[in-house]
DRENDO-1510 file (C-alpha; in Angstrom, 1 decimal, always signed):
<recs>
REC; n; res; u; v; w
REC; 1; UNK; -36.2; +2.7; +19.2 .
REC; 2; UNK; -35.1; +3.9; +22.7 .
REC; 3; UNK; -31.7; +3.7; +21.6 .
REC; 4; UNK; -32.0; +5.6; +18.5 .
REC; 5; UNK; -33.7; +8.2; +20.5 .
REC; 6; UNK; -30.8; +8.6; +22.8 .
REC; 7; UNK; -28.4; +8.6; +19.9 .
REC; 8; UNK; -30.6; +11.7; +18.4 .
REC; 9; UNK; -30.2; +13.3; +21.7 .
REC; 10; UNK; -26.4; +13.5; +21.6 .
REC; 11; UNK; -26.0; +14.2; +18.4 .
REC; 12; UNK; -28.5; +17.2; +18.7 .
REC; 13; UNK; -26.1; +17.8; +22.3 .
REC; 14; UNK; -23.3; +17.9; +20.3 .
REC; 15; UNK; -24.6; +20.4; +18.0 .
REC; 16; UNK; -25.4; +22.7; +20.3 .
REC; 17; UNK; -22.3; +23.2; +21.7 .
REC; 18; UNK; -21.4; +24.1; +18.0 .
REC; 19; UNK; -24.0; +26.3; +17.7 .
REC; 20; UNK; -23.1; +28.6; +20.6 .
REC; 21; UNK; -19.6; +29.1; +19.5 .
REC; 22; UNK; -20.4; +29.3; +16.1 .
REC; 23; UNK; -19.8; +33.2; +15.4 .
REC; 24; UNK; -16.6; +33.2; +17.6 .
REC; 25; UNK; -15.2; +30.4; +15.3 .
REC; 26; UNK; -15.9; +32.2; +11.9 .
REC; 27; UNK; -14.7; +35.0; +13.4 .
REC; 28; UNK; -11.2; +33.5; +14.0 .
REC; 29; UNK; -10.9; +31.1; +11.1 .
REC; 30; UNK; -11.7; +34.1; +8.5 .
REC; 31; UNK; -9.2; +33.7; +6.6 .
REC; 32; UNK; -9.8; +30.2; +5.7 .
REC; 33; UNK; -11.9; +29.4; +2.4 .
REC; 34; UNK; -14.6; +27.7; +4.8 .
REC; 35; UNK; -14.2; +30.6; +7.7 .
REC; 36; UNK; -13.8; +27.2; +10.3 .
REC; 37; UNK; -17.1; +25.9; +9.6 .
REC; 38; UNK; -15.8; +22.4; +9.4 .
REC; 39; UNK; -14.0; +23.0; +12.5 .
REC; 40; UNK; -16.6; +24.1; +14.8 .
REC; 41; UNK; -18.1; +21.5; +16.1 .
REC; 42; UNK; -15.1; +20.5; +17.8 .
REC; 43; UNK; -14.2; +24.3; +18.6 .
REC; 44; UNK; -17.6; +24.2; +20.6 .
REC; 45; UNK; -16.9; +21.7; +22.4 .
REC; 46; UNK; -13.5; +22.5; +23.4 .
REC; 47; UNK; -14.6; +26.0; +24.4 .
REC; 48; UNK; -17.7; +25.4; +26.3 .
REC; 49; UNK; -15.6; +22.5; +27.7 .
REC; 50; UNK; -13.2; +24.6; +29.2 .
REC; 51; UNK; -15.7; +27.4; +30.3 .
REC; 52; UNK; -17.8; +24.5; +32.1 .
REC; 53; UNK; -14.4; +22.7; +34.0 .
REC; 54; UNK; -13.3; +26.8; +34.9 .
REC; 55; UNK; -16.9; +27.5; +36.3 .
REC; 56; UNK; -17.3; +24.0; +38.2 .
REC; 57; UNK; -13.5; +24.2; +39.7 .
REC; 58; UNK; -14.3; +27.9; +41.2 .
REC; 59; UNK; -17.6; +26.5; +42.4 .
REC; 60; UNK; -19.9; +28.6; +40.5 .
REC; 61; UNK; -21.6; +26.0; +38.7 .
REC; 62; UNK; -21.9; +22.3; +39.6 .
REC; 63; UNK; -21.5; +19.2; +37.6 .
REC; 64; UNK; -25.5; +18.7; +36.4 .
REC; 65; UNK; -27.3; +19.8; +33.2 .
REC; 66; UNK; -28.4; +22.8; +34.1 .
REC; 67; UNK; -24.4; +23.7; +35.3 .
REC; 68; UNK; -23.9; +22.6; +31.5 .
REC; 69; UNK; -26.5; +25.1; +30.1 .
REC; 70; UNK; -25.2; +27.9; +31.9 .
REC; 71; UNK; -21.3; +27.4; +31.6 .
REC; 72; UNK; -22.6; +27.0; +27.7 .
REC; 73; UNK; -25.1; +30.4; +28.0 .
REC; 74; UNK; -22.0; +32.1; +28.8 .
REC; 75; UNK; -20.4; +31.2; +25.7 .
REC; 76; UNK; -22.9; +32.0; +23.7 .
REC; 77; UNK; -23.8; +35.7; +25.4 .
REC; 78; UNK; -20.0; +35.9; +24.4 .
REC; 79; UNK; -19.8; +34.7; +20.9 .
REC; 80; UNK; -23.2; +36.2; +19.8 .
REC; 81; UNK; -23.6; +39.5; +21.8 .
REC; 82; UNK; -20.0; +40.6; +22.1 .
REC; 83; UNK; -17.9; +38.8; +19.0 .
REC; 84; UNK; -20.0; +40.6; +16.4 .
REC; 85; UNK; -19.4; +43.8; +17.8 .
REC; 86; UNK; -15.8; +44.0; +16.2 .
REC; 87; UNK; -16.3; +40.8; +13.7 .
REC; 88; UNK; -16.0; +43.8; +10.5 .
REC; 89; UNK; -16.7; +42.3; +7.2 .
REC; 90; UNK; -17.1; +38.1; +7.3 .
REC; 91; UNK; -17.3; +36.6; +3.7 .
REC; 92; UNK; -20.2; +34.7; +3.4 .
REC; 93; UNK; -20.3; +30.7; +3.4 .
REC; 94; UNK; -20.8; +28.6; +0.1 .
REC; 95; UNK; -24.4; +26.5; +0.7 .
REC; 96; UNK; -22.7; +23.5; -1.0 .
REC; 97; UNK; -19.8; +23.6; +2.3 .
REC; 98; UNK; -22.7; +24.1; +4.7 .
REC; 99; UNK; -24.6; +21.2; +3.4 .
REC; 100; UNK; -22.1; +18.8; +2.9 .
REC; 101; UNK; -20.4; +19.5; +6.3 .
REC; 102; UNK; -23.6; +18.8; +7.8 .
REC; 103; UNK; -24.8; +15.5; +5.9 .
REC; 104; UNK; -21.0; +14.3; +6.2 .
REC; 105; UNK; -21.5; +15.1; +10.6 .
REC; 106; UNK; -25.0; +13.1; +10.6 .
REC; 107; UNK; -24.2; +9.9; +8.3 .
REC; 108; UNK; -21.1; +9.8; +9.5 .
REC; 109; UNK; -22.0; +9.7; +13.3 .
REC; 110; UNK; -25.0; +7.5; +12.3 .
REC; 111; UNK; -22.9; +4.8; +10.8 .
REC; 112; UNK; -21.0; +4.4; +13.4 .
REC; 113; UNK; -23.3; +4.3; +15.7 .
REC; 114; UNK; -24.7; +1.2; +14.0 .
REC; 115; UNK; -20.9; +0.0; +14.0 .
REC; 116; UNK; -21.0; +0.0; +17.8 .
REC; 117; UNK; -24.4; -0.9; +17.7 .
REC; 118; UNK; -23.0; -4.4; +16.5 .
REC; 119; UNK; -20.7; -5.0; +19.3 .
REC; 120; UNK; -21.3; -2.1; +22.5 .
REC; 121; UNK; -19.4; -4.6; +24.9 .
REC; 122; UNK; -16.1; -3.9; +26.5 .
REC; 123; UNK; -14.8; -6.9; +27.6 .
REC; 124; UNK; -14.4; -8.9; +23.4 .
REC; 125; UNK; -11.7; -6.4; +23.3 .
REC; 126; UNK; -10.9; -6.0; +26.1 .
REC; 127; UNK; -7.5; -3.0; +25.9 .
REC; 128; UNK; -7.5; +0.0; +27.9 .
REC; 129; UNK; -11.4; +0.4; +27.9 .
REC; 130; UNK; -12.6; -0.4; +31.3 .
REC; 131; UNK; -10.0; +2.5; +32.5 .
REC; 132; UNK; -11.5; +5.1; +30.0 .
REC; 133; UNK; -15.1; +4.0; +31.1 .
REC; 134; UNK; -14.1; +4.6; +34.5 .
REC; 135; UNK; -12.6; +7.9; +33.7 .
REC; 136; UNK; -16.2; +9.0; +32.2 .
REC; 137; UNK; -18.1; +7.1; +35.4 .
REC; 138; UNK; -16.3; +9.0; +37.5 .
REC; 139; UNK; -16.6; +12.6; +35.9 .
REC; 140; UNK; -20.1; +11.6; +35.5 .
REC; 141; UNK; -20.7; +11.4; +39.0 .
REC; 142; UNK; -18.6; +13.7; +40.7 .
REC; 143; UNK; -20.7; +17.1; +42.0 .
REC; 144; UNK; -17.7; +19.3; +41.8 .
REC; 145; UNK; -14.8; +19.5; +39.6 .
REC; 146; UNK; -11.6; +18.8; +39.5 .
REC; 147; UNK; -13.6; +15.3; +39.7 .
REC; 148; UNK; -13.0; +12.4; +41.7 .
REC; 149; UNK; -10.3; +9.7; +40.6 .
REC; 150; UNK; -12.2; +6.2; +40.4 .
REC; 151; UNK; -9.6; +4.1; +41.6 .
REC; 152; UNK; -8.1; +6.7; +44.6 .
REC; 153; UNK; -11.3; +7.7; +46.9 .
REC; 154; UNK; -10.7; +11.3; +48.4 .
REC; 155; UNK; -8.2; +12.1; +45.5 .
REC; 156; UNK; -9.0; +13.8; +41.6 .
REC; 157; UNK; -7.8; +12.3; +38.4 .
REC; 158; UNK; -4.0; +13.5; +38.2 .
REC; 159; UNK; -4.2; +12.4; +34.3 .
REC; 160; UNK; -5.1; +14.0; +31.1 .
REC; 161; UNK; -8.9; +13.7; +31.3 .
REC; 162; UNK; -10.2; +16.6; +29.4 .
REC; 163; UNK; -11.4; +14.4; +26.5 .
REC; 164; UNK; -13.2; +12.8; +29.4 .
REC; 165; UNK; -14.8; +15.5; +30.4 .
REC; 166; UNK; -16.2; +16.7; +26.8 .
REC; 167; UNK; -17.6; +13.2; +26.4 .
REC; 168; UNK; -19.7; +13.7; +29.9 .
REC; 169; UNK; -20.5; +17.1; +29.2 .
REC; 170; UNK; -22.3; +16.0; +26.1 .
REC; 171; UNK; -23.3; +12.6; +28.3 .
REC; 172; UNK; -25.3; +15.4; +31.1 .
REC; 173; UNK; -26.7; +17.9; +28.7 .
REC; 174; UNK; -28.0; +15.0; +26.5 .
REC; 175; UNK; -29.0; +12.7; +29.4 .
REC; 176; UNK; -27.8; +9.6; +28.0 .
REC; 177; UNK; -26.5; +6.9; +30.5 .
REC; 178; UNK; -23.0; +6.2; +30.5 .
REC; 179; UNK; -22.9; +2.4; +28.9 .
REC; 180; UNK; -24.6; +3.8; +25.6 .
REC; 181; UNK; -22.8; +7.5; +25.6 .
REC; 182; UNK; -19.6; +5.3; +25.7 .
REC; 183; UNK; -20.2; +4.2; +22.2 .
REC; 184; UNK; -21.7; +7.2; +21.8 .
REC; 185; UNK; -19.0; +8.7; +21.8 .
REC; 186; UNK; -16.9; +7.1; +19.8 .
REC; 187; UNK; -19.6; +7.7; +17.2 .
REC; 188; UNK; -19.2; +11.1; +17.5 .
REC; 189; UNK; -15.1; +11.0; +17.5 .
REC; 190; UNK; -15.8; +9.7; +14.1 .
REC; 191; UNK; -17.9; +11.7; +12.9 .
REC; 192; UNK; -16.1; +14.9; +14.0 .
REC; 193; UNK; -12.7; +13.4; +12.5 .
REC; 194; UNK; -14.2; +12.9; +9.2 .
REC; 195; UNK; -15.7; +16.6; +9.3 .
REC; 196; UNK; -12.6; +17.9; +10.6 .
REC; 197; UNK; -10.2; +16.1; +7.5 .
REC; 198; UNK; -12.8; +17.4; +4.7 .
REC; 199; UNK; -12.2; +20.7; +6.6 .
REC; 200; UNK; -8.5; +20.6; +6.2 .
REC; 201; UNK; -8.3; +19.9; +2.6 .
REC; 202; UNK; -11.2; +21.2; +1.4 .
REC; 203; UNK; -8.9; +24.7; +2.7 .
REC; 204; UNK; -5.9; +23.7; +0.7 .
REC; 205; UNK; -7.4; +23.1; -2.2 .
REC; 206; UNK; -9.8; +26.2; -2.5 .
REC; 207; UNK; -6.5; +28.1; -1.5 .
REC; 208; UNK; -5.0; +26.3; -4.1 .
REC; 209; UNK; -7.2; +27.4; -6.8 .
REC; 210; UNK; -7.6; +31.0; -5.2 .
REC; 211; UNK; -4.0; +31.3; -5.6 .
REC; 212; UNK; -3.7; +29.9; -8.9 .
REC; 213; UNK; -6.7; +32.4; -10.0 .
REC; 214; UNK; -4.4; +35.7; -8.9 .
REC; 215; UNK; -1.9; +34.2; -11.6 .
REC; 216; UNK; -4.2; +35.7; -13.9 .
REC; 217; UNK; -7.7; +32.9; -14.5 .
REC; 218; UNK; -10.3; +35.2; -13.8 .
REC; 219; UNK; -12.8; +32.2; -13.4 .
REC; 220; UNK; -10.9; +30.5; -11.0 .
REC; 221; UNK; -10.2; +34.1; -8.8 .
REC; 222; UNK; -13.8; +34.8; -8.2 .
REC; 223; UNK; -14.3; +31.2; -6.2 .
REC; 224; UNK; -16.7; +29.8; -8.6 .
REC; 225; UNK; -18.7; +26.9; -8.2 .
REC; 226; UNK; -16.3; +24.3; -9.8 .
REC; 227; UNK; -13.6; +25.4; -7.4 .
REC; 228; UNK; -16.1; +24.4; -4.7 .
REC; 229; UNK; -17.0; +21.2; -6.3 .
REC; 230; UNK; -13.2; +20.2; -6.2 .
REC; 231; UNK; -12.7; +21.3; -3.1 .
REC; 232; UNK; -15.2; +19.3; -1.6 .
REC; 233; UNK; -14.6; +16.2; -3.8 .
REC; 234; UNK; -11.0; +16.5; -2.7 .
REC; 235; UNK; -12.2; +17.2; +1.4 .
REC; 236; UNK; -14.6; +13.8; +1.2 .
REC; 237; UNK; -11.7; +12.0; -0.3 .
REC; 238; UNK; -9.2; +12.8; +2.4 .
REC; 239; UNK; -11.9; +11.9; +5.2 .
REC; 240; UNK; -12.1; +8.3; +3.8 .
REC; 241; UNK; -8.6; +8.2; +3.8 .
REC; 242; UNK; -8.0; +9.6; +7.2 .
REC; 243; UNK; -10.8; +7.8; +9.6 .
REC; 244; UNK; -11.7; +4.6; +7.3 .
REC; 245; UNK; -8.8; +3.6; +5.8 .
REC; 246; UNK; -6.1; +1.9; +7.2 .
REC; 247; UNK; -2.5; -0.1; +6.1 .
REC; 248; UNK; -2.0; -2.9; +4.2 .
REC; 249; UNK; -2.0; -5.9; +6.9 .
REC; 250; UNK; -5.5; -7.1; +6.1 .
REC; 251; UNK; -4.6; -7.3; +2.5 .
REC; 252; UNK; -1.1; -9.0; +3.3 .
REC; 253; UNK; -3.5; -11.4; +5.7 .
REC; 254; UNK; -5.6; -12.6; +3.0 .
REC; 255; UNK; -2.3; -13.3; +0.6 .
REC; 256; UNK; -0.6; -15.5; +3.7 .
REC; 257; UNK; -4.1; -17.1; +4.7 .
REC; 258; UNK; -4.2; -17.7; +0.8 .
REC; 259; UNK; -1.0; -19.6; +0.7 .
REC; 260; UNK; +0.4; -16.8; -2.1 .
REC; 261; UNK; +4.0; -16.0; -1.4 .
REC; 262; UNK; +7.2; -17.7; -1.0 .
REC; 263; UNK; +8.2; -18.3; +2.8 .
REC; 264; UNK; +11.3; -15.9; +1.9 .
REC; 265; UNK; +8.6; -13.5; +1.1 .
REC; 266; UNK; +7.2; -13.4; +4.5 .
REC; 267; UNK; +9.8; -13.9; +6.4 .
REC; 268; UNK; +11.3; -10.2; +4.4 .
REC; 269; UNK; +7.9; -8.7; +5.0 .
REC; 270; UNK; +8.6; -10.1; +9.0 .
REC; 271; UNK; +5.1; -9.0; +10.4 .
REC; 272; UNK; +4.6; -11.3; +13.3 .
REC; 273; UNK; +1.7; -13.6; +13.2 .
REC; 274; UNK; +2.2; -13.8; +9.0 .
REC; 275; UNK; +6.2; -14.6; +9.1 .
REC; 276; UNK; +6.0; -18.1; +9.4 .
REC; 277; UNK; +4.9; -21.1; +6.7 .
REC; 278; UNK; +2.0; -20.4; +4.1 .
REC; 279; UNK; -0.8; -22.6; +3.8 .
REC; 280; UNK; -0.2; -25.4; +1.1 .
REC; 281; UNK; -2.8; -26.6; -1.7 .
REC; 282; UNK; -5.3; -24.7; -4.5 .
REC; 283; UNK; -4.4; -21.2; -4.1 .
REC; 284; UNK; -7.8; -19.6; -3.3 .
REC; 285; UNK; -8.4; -16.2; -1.4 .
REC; 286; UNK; -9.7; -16.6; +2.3 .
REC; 287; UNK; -10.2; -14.4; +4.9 .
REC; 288; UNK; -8.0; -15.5; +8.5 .
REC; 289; UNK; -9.9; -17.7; +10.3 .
REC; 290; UNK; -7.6; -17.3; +14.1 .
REC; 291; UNK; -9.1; -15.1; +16.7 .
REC; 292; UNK; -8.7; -11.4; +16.7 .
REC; 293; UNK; -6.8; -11.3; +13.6 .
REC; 294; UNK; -7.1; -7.7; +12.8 .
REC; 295; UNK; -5.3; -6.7; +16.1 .
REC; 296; UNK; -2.4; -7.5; +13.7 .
REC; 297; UNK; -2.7; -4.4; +11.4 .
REC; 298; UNK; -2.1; -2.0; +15.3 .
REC; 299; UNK; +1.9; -3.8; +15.5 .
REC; 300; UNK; +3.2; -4.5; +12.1 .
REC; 301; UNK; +6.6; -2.8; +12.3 .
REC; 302; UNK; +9.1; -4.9; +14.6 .
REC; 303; UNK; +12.1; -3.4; +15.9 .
REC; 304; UNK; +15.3; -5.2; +16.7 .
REC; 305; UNK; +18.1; -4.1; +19.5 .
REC; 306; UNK; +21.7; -4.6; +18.9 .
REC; 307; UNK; +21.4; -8.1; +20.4 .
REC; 308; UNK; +19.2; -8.8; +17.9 .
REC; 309; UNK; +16.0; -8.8; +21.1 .
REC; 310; UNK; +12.8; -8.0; +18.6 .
REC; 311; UNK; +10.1; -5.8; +20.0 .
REC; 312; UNK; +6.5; -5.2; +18.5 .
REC; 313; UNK; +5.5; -1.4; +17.7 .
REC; 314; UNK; +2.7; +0.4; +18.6 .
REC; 315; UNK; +1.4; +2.0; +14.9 .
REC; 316; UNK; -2.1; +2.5; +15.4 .
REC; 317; UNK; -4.4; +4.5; +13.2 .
REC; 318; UNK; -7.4; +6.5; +13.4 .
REC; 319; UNK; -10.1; +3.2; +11.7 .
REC; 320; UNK; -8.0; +0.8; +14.1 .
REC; 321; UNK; -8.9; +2.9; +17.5 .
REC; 322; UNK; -12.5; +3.8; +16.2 .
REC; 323; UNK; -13.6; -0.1; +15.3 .
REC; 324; UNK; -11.2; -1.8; +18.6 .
REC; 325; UNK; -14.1; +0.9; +20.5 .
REC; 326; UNK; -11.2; +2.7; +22.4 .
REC; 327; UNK; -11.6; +6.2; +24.2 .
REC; 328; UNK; -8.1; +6.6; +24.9 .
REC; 329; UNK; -6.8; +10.8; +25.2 .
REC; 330; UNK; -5.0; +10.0; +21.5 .
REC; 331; UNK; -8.0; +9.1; +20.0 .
REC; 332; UNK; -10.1; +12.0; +22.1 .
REC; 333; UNK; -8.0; +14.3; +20.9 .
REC; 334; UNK; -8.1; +13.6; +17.4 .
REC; 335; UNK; -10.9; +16.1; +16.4 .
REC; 336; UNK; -9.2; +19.0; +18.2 .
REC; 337; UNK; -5.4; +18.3; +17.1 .
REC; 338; UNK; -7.0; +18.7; +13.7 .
REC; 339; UNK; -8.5; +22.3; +14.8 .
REC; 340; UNK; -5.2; +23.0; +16.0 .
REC; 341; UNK; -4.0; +22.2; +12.0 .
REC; 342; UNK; -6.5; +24.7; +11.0 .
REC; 343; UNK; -5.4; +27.4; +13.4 .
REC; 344; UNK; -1.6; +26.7; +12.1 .
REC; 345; UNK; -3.2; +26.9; +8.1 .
REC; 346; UNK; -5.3; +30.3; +9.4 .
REC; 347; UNK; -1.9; +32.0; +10.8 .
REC; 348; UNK; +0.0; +31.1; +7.7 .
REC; 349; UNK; -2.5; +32.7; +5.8 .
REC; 350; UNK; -3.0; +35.8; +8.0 .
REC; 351; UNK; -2.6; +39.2; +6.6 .
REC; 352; UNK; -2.2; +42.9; +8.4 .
REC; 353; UNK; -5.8; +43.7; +8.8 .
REC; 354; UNK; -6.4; +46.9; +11.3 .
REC; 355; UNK; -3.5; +49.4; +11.9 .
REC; 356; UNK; -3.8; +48.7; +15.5 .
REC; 357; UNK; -3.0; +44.4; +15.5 .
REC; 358; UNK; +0.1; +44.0; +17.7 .
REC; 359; UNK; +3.8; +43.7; +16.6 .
REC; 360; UNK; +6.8; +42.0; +17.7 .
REC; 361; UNK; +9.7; +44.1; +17.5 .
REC; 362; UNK; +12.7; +42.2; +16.6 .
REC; 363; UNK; +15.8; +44.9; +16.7 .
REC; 364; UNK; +15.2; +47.5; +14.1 .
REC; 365; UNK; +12.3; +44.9; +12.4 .
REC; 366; UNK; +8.7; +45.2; +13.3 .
REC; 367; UNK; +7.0; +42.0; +12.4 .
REC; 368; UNK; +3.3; +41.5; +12.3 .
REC; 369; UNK; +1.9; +39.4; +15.4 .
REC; 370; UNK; +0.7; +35.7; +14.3 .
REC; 371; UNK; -3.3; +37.1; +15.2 .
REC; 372; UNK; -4.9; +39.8; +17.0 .
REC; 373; UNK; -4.8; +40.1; +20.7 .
REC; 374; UNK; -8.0; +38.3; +21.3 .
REC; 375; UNK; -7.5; +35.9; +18.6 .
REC; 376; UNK; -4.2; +35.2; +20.5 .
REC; 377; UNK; -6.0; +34.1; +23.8 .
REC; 378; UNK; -8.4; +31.9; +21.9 .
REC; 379; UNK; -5.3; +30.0; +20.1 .
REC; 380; UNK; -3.9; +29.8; +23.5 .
REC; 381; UNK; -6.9; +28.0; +24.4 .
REC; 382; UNK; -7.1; +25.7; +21.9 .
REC; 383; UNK; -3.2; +24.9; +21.8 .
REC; 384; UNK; -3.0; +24.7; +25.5 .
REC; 385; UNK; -6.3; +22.3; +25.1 .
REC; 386; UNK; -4.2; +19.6; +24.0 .
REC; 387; UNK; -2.2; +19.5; +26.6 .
REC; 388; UNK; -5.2; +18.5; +28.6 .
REC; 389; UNK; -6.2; +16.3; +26.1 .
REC; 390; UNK; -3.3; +14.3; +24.9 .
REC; 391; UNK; +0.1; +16.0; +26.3 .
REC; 392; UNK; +2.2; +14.0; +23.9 .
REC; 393; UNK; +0.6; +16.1; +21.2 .
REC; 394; UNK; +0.4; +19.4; +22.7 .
REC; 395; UNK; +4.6; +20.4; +21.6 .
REC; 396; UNK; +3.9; +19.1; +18.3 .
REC; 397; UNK; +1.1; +21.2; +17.4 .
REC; 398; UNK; +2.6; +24.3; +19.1 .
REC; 399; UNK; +5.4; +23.9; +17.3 .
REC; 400; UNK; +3.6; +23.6; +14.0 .
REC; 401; UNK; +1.3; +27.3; +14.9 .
REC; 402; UNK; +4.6; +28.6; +14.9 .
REC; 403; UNK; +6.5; +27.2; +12.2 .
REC; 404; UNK; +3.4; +28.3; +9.8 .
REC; 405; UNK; +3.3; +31.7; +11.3 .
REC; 406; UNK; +7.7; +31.8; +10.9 .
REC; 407; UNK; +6.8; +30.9; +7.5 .
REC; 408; UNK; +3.9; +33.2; +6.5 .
REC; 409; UNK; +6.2; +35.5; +7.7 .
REC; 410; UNK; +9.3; +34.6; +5.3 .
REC; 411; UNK; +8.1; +37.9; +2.7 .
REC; 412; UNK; +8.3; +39.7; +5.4 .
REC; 413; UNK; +11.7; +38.8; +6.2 .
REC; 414; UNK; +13.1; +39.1; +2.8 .
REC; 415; UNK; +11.9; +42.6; +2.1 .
REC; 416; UNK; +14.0; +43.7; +5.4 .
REC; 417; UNK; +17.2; +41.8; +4.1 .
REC; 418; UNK; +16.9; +43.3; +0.8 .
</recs>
């Protein structure tokens, strides 16, 4: 029961931090179908992230709870005294989003929070994890930030530990000790993937429809309720796909463990482990028997060198890193590089809303800026997150906001050539 307890704590943590941003985030995504509902739990976090590192590193807060609460007070006093002030006209949310966001957050983070429940150790693993508990021990108990490095006393983490540092913010507001916020946290990575994927297609699909519904279907235009009921059928479709499904190597296991397939066969699909010679006898389906197994499905392409030297590839995937219990910065990052997706989807859909939005001037061509001025800093934030959180993907994702916003822009661009 204590454990369950402390589990209700973070998750309640966790939707705070939403809850403070929460105007500031339908404010930006308002030209999505869901206005960034299903993004803001990780738009919270991100922001009131940042606010809390800025305040700590300047010294005006210090690394406790109560540093938290103001670093997320501020936040709020912005976001819900000052954001509504020139918020204009918001369209209101559907229920049926709300609802499902939420129940798809909770049972999500509960179930894997019973996943982890069933092995919370480190060490069966083993992989990078005693470095990323580290990581969160050492934020955890440094007073000031930038915190202290674990392994280099007197020194801060030179690394990209901002994913880190979300997971401890939660980990002091919520007062959960670090060995269970650990798993914790991977529960919640999860659970804000899964959110975060419905988000993303449950946009392109109600766009879909929207866009099909100016062609002339009435019905369709007005966003009725079976446009929702797609949409979200569609969104819950592409979490399962995204966070719980993976490739085919557990599938191609059970075949080789099975003794179906020719040893030409195997030796074409070449996955090491399964290349070799088939068990003989009745051909009956079994599950591999040798330890850690499913590793196996993380390195099944092999890559050869001229000289014929092979060399396993890294291919991981999102159900791979969430059941191997790793809290490495790609897997961190995972919630907020799909944010950074929706900001990329919300500046391909913008359109010229006030007469005074900025424009680039290109020679005698005045082109709409991607967002508003203060909509800009906010992207910035978010985009220039990721390079805190995973810098591998911090180019791709920039360069995606501005290939969406270069193609938005393509009318534009035509009715100047014409």
């Amino acid at each position: 029961m204590v454990e369950i307890w402390l589990a209700v704590r973070w998750y309640v943590g966790m939707q705070f931090f939403a809850l403070v941003a929460l105007p500031l985030c339908l404010r930006l995504f308002r030209r999505l179908p869901d206005r960034g509902y299903s993004l803001s739990k990780a738009f919270g976090l991100l922001v009131s992230g940042w606010v809390f590192w800025m305040l700590g590193t300047i010294g005006v807060v210090n690394n406790t709870a109560l540093g938290v609460i103001m670093a997320a007070a501020v936040v709020g006093i912005v976001c819900w005294l000052v954001t509504p002030r020139f918020a204009g006209d918001t369209p209101r949310l559907s229920w049926k989003l709300v609802l499902t966001t939420e129940l798809l957050l909770v049972l999500a983070f509960a179930f894997w929070s019973l996943v982890r429940a069933d092995m919370p150790r480190l060490d069966p693993s083993g992989g990078e994890k005693w470095m990323e508990i580290a990581f969160l021990r050492g934020i955890l108990r440094s007073e000031t930030f930038p915190p202290n490095d674990p392994w280099l006393s007197g020194y801060s983490i030179s690394y990209y530990y901002f994913g880190y540092f979300i997971v401890a913010m939660v980990t002091k507001l919520s007062a959960v000790p670090a060995s269970i916020a650990f798993n914790l946290g991977i529960a919640a990575l999860f659970a804000l993937t899964c959110t975060g994927t419905f988000g993303i297609v449950y946009n392109l699909v109600a766009i879909d429809r929207r866009g099909k519904g100016r062609q002339g279907d009435e019905r369709t235009k007005r966003a009725s309720g079976d446009v929702v009921r797609r949409a979200i059928a569609f969104g819950l479709l592409a979490a399962l796909l995204v966070a719980v499904m993976g490739n085919l190597e557990g599938f191609l296991e059970v075949l080789h463990e099975s003794g179906i397939g020719s040893p030409e066969f195997w030796a074409w699909i070449d996955i090491d482990s399964i290349d070799g010679a088939v068990a003989t006898g009745d051909v009956a389906l079994r599950a591999p028997d040798r330890w850690f197994w499913w590793w196996q499905a993380s390195r099944v392409i092999t890559d050869y060198s001229i000289t014929g030297q092979a060399q396993l590839v890294i291919d991981e995937f999102p159900s791979f890193s969430f059941i191997l219990g790793d809290m490495h910065p790609h897997v961190l990052a995972l919630p907020f590089v799909l944010l950074a997706i929706g900001l990329s989807l919300n500046v391909f859909l913008r359109t010229k809303e006030t007469p005074d939005e900025w424009v680039v001037r290109l020679s005698k061509w005045t082109l709409p800026s991607p967002l508003a001025g203060w909509e800009l800093l906010v992207c910035a934030l978010v985009l220039g997150g990721l390079g805190f959180l995973n810098t591998w993907d911090f180019p791709i994702y920039v360069a995606l906001f501005v290939g969406a916003y270069a193609v938005g822009q393509l009318p534009v661009l035509r009715s100047h050539v014409r």
